[in-house]
N, C-alpha and C positions, 0 to 999 in steps of 0.2 A: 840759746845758741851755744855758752858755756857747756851747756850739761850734754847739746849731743855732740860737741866737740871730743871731750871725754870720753864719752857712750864708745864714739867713731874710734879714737886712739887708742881705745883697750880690743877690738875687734882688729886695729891694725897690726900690732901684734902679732895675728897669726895669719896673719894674709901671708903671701909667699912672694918677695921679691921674686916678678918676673916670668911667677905661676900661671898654670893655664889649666884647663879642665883636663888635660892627659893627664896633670898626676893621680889625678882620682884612679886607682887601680882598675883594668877590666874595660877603662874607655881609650879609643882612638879616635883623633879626628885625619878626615880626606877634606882638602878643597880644591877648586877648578874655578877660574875666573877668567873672564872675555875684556882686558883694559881700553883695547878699542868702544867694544859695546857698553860697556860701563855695566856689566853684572855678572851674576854665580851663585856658587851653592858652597856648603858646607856641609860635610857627612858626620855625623856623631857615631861612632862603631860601636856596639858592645860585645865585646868578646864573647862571652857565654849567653849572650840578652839577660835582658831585665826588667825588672817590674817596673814599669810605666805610667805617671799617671801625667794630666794634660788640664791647662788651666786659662780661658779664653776669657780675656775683660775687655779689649777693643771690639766697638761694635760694628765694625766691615773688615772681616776675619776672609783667610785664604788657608786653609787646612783640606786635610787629607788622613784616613784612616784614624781621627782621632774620636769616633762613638766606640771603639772597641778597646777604649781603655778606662770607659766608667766600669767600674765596678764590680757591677753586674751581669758584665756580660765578661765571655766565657775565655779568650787568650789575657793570657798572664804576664808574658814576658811577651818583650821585642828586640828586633836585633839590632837596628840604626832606623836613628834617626836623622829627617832632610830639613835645614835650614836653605830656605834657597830663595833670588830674587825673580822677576820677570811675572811676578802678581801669578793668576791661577795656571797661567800658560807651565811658568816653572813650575809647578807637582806632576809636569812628566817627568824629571829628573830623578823623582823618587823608582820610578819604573825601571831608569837605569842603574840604580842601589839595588832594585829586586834582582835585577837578570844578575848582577855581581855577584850576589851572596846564593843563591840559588848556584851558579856553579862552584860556588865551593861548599854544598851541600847543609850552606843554613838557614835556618829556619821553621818557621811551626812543622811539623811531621803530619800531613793526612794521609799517609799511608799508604799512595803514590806518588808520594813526592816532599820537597820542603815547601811551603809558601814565604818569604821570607817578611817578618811582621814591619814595615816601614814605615813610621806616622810622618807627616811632611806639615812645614808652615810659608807662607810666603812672605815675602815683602813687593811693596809696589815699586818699581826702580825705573817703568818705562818709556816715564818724560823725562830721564837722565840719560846721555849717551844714546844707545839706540833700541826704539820701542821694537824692533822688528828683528833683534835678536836674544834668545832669555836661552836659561838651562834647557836642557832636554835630555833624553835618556842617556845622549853620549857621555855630556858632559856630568852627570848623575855617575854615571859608571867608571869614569876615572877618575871623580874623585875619592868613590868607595875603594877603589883599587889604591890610592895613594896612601889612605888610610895609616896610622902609624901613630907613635907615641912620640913624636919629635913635636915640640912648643909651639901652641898653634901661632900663625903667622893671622899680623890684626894689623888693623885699619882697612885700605884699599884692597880685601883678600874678599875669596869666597861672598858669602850672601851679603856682606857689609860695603862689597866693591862698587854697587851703583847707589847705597845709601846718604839720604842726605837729614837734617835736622831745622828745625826754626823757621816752618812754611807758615808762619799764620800772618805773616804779611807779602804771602806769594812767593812762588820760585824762586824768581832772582834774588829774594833779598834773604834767603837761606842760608844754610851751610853746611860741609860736607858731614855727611855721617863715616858707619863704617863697622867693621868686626873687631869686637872685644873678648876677650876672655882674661880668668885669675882663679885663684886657687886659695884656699887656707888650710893648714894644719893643726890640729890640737893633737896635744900629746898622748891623748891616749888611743893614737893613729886613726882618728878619724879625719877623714882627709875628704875637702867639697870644691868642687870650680865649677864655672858657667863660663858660658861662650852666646854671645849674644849680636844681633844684628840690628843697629840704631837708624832707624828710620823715623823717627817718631815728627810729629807736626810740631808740638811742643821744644820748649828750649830744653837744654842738659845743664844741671847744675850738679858741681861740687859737692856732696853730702856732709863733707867736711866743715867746710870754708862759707860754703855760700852761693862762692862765687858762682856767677855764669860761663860757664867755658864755650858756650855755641848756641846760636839762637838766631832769632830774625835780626836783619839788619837795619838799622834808617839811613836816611839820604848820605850819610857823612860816611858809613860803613862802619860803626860803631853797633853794636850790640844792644839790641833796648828788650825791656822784659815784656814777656808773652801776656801778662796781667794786661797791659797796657796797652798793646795793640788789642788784644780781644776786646777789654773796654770802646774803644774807638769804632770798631765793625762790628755792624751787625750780623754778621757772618764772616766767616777768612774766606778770603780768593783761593782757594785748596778745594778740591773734585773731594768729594767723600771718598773713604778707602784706598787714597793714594798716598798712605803712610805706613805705620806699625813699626814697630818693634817686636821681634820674636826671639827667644833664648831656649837654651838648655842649661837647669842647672843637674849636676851628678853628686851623687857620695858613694862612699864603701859603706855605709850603712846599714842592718840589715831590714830590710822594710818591703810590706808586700804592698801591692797593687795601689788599694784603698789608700794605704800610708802615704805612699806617692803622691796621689791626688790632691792629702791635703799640702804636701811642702810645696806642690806645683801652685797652690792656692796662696800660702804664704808668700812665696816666693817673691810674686808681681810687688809684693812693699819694696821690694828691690828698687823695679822701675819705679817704682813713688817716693822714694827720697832722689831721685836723680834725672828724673825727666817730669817738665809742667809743661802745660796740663798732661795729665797719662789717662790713656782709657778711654780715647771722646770720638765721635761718631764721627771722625777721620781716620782714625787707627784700628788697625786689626790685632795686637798687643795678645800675642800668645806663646804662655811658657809652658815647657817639658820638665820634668822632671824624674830621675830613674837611679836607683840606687842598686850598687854593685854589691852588694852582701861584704861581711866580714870583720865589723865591727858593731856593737852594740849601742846603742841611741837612740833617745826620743825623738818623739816626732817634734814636738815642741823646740827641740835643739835644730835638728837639722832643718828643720822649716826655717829657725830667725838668722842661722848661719845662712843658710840659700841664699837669703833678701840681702843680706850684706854683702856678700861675693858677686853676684848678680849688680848688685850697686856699683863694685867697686870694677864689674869687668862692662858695664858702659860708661867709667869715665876713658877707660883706656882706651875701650874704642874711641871718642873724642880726641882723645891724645895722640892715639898712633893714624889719624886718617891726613892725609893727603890731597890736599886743596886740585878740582880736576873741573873739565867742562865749566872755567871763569867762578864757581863758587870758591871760595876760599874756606882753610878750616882751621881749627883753633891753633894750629901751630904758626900759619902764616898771620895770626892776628897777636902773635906776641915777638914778631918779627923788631 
């Protein structure tokens, strides 16, 4: 614990009091949220698009357009990406990102037109608030439209707004999730932030510290560790696929497609020092990853930076959410 204290405190360093995935040069984010319905989206802009790659380890996954960014096949760059809640219903939201950037002429060029490239992920939100209202193209389209480099706005915001945390002892004895983002800088201006939407079944832990900061609750509404419930049940009271965790992380990096794929691939160690269990056939846990060109770095670097920025922007979600619909969240438990 000593050694990844340290590890942790030399990587703090360059995190950015307060940072968020717009400083990475070339990205904007848009969001749109329903506080009634308890859900939303989040838009990730790329100014010029970018090479893209896409990296799926929860096994009841809700995606959209992500086989067109293995590899092998043939578009390169994309222009935004849709973080968004309301489980598959919300990837029509990403429909409303198309018809946005299509009238302002961006996107792939077939030579009647732009198509505009949109990969989308969901989150499941809709036994939170109300199942019977999620994103849709409207709300897709204003939040591409609101789009900007002003500091994204976390916890109860966009895809993080119906997210909750620490189902493996049921609903009620949960706790609110939410949207995070952060940034780090190294001096020789390479610059990386994620933005991420924490839904996960598992608790959220501290990478730091230890600590637990949200998880299932017991009778007394204390926080008990997900090792220990899971021991106890022979399965959680949790519907498969009614979880996940889904992110973006970015740099100014210069890196094609392929490159992508692997920091997309590193990246999820992120979610694995800060959310247990991660990955388990309740969650659909799927990261983006896309670098804006213009500074030089391995893949190696920008991959283990990813997983630590990505760590440190879902504690924030944890921190910035907003206890709603009688779960409470880690701020009302240090009340």
């Amino acid at each position: 614990m000593e050694g990844a204290k340290a590890a942790a405190a030399g990587i703090g360093e360059w995190i950015k009091p307060g940072g968020t995935i717009v400083d990475v040069p070339g990205v904007k984010v848009g969001q749109m949220q329903d506080l009634k319905a308890m859900t939303g989206c989040t838009v990730v802009v790329l100014e010029e698009g970018s090479p893209c790659g896409v990296d799926v380890r929860g096994s009841a996954p809700g995606t959209r357009e992500t086989d067109l960014l293995n590899p092998i096949n043939m578009v390169e760059k994309v222009n935004a990406i849709v973080l968004t809640g309301g489980s598959a219903y919300g990837l029509d939201s990403a429909s409303g990102v198309m018809r946005y950037l299509e009238e302002q002429g961006i996107g792939h060029n077939v030579g009647v037109g732009v198509v505009p490239i949109v990969p989308a992920a969901v989150i499941f939100d809709l036994s939170f608030g109300s199942a019977k209202v999620r994103p849709d193209q409207k709300m897709g389209y204003e939040a591409a439209k609101k789009a900007s480099k002003d500091p994204v706005k976390q916890g109860n915001a966009g895809a993080g707004t119906g997210a909750t945390v620490g189902k493996l002892a049921g609903g009620k004895r949960a706790m609110k999730g939410g949207l995070g983002s952060a940034s780090l800088h190294l001096p020789n201006g390479l610059v990386e932030g994620a933005v991420v939407s924490v839904n996960a079944v598992g608790e959220v832990r501290d990478p730091v510290t230890g600590e637990i900061l949200a998880g299932a609750r017991d009778d007394s509404g204390r926080i008990r560790d997900a090792l220990s419930w899971m021991i106890e049940q022979s399965s959680p009271p949790v519907p498969s696929g009614t979880n996940t965790t889904i992110a973006v992380v970015a740099s100014n990096a210069n890196l094609n497609k392929t490159q992508a794929n692997k920091v997309a691939q590193m990246a999820h160690n992120g979610l694995a020092k800060a959310i247990f269990p991660v990955h388990t056939m309740s969650d659909g846990d799927t990261v983006f990853a896309v670098a804006t060109g213009g500074v030089d770095a391995s893949v190696n670097l920008v991959g283990a930076l990813s997983a630590e920025v990505l760590a440190a922007a879902v504690v924030n979600a944890i921190k910035a959410a907003e206890g709603a619909e009688g779960l409470p969240a880690y701020r009302d438990l240090r009340k």
